[in-house]
C-alpha positions as CSV (number, residue, x, y, z in Angstrom):
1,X,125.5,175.0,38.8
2,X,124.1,175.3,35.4
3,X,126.8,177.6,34.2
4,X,129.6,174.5,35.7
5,X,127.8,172.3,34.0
6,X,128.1,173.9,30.4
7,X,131.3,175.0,30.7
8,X,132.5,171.6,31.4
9,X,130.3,170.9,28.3
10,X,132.0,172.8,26.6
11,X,135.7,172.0,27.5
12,X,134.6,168.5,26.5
13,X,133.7,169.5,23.0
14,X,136.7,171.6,22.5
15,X,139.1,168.9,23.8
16,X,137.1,166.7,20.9
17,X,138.0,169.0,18.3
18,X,141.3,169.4,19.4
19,X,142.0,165.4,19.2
20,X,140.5,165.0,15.8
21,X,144.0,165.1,13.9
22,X,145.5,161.9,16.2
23,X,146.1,159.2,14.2
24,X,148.0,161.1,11.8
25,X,151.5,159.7,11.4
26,X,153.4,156.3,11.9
27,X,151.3,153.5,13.1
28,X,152.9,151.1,14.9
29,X,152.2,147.2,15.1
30,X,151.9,146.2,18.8
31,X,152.9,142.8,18.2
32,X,156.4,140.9,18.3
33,X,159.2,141.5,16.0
34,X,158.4,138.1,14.7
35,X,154.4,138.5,14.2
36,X,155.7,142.3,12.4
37,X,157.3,139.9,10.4
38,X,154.6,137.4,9.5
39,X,152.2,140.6,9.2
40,X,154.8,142.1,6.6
41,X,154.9,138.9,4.3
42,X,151.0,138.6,4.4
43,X,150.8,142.0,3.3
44,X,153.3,142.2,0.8
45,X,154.6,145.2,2.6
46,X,158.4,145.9,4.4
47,X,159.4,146.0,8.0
48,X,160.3,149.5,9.3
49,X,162.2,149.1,12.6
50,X,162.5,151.6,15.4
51,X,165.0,150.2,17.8
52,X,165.4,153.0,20.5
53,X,166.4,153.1,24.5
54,X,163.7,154.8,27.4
55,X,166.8,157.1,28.4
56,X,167.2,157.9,24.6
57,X,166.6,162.1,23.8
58,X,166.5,161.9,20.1
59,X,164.2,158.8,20.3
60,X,162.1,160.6,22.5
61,X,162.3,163.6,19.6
62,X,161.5,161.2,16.9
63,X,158.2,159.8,18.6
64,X,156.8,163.2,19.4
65,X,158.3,165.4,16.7
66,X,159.1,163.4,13.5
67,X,156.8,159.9,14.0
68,X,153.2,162.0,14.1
69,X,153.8,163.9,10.8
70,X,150.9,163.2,9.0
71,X,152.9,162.6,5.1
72,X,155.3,160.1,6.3
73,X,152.7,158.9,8.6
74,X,150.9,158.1,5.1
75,X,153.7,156.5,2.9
76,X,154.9,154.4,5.7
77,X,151.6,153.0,6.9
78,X,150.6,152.2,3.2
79,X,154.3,150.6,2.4
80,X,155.4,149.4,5.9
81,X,154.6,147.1,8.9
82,X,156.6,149.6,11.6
83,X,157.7,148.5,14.8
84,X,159.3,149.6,17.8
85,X,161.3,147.9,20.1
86,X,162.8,149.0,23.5
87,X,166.6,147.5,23.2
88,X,166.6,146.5,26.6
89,X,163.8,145.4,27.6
90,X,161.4,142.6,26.3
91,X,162.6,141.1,22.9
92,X,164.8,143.8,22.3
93,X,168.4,142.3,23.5
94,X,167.6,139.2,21.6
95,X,166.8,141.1,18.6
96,X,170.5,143.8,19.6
97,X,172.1,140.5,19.2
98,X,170.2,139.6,15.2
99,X,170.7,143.6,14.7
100,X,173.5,145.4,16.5
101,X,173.2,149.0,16.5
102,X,175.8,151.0,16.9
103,X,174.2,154.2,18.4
104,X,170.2,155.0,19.3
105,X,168.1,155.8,17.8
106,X,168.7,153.0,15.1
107,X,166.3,152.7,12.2
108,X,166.3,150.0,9.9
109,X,164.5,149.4,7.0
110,X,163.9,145.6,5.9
111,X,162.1,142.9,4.0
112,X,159.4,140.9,4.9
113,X,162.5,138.3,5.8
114,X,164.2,140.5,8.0
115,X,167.2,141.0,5.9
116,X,168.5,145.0,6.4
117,X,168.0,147.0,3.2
118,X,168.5,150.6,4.8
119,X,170.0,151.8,7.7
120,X,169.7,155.1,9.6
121,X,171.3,156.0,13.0
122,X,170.7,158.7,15.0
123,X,168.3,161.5,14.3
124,X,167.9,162.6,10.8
125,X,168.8,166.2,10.8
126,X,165.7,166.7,7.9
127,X,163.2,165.3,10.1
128,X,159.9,163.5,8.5
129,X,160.8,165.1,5.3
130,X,164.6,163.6,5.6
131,X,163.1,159.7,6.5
132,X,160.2,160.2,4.1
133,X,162.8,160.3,1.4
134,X,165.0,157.4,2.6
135,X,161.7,155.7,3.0
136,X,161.1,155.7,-0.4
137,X,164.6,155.1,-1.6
138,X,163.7,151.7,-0.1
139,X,162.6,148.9,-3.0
């Protein structure tokens, strides 16, 4: 029993470790499109705007493999409100019909007024290094 005991212990402290880098990457405001907005003016920073599909692959590939890399995750969160909207569900046909995309993933890049100053669609082939540079091509 003692043995159980510290090997769950132990299992515990390891999974602890293992979770210390989370948080790395692109926050995301959980919030409407309109309080991202609001949020963006207040803070003197731009909108970054993930509109993706639940059926989309290369969505799915940006949230696990491009999103969480911890340099973009740093530029955008210190120059960006980001935000990610399903394009069917929720808000997100009202906002297909302010932004139509042509393709998903869709990411646009925007002022604190909503206006469109870069847009990206699909998956960038360069990854986080690919829309860390566009990121910053953004004034």
């Amino acid at each position: 029993m003692k043995y159980l005991a510290l090997t769950f212990l132990i299992s515990i402290s390891l999974t602890s470790f293992a979770k210390t880098g989370e948080g790395e990457g692109i926050e995301f405001f959980h919030g409407t499109f309109k309080q991202a907005l609001a949020k963006a003016k207040k803070e003197n920073k731009l909108i970054f705007f993930d509109a993706y599909t639940s059926w989309c692959g290369p969505c799915k590939v940006l949230k696990t493999k491009v999103f969480p890399d911890k340099e973009l995750g740093e530029y955008m969160n210190a120059k960006f409100i980001s935000i990610g909207v399903d394009m069917e569900a929720g808000e997100g046909p009202q906002l297909a019909n302010m932004y139509p995309v042509e393709g998903y993933p869709t990411l646009m890049f925007m002022d604190a007024a909503g206006k469109v100053k870069k847009k990206v669609l699909g998956l960038p082939r360069g990854g986080a290094k690919e829309l860390l540079t566009v990121a910053k091509s953004v004034k």
